[in-house]
N, C-alpha and C positions, 0 to 999 in steps of 0.2 A: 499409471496416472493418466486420468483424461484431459486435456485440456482445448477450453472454449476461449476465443477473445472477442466476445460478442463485440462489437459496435453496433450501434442504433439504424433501426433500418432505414430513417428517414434521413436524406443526404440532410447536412447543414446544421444537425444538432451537438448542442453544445454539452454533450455527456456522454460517460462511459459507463459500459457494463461488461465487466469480468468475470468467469465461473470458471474455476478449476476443480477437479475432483483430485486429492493428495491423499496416499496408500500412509495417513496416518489416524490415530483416534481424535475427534473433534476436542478434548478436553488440550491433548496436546499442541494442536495448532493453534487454539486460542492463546495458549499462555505463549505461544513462540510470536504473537505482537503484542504483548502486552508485558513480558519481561525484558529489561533493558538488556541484559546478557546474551537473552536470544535474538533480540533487534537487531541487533549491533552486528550478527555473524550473517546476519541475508539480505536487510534493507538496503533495496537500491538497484538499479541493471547490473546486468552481470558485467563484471569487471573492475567496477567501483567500489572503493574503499569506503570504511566508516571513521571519519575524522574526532565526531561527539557527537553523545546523544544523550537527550536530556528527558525523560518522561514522567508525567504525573498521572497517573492511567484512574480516574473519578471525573464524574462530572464539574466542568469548569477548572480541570487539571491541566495541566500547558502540556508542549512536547513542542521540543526541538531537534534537528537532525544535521549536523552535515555530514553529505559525501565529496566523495573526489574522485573524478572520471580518471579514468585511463593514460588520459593528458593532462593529467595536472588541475584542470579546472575544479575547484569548489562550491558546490549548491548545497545552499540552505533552506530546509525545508522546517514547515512550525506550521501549531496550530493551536486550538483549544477540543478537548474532550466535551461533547455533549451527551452522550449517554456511554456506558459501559454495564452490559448484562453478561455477566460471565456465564456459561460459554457459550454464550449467543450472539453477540450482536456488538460493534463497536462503531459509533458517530462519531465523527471529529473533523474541524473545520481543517484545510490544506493552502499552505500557500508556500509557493516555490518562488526563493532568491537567487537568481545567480550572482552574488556577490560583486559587486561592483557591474552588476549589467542589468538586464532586465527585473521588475516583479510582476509574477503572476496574479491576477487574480485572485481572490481569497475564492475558494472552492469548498462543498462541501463533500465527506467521504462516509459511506455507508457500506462496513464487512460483517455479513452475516457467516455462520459458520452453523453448517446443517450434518447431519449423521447421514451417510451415504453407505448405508452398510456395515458390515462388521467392520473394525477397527477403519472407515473411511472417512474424509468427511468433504462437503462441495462446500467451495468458499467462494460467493459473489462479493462483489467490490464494488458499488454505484458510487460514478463520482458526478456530483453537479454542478453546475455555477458558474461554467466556463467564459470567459466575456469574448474566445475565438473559436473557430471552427478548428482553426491551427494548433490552438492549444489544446482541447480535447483530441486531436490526431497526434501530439506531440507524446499529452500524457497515456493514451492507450499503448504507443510502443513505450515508453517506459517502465511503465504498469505489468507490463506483456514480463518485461526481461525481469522485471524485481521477482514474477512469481516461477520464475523459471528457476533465482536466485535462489528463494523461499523452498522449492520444490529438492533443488538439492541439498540447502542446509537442512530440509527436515529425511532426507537418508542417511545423515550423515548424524544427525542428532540420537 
């Protein structure tokens, strides 16, 4: 498996871009975000648990997520579904709670999933909307460790 953790090349922008190449078929990785059963085994950095997950995967369909770090702490993550082309392509707005602490910005989230070969596929990630520099620095190493997550539930899948 290749993997890219683009950041934008201009210092100060408020978005990310992620491409990973994962040694599986693109029908299969689509449905591993798009079924609650397979969410539930990768979403999130490596080490963090899945608390609940709630998804409604159509356009103007909700989703809700929490994880739990390593220490206990609880983040809530939700949004709305704006487009869903199977197995192409999934929109959906992102916004991170840390439960009695900060909220993120509402962001939005763009996963394309392309055939990279025999049974491979490259999955880019654009997230936009960022209202910090901080926070897009924040959400790229998170991003980073979910698909590292993602990378090994789909060996193991």
């Amino acid at each position: 498996m290749a993997a890219e953790n683009r950041i934008p090349a201009e210092p100060g922008e408020r978005e990310l871009v992620l491409t990973r190449t994962f040694d599986a078929p693109r029908p299969m990785v689509y449905r591993a975000w798009v079924e609650i059963g397979q969410v539930q085994e990768w979403w999130g950095p490596v080490g963090f648990t899945m608390v609940s997950c709630e998804m409604d995967v159509r356009p103007g369909g909700k989703w809700r997520k929490e994880i739990k770090s390593p220490e206990g702490q609880v983040f809530l993550r939700y949004g709305v579904y704006h487009e869903v082309v199977e197995p192409e392509r999934l929109v959906f707005s992102y916004v991170t709670d840390d439960i009695g602490g900060a909220r993120d910005h509402e962001t939005m989230i763009t996963v394309l999933f392309a055939e990279a070969g025999k049974d491979k596929t490259r999955l880019t990630l654009w997230q936009t909307g960022f209202d910090t520099v901080a926070s897009a620095a924040a959400h790229t190493r998170g991003w980073g460790s979910a698909m590292d997550a993602f990378a090994a539930y789909l060996k193991r899948a």
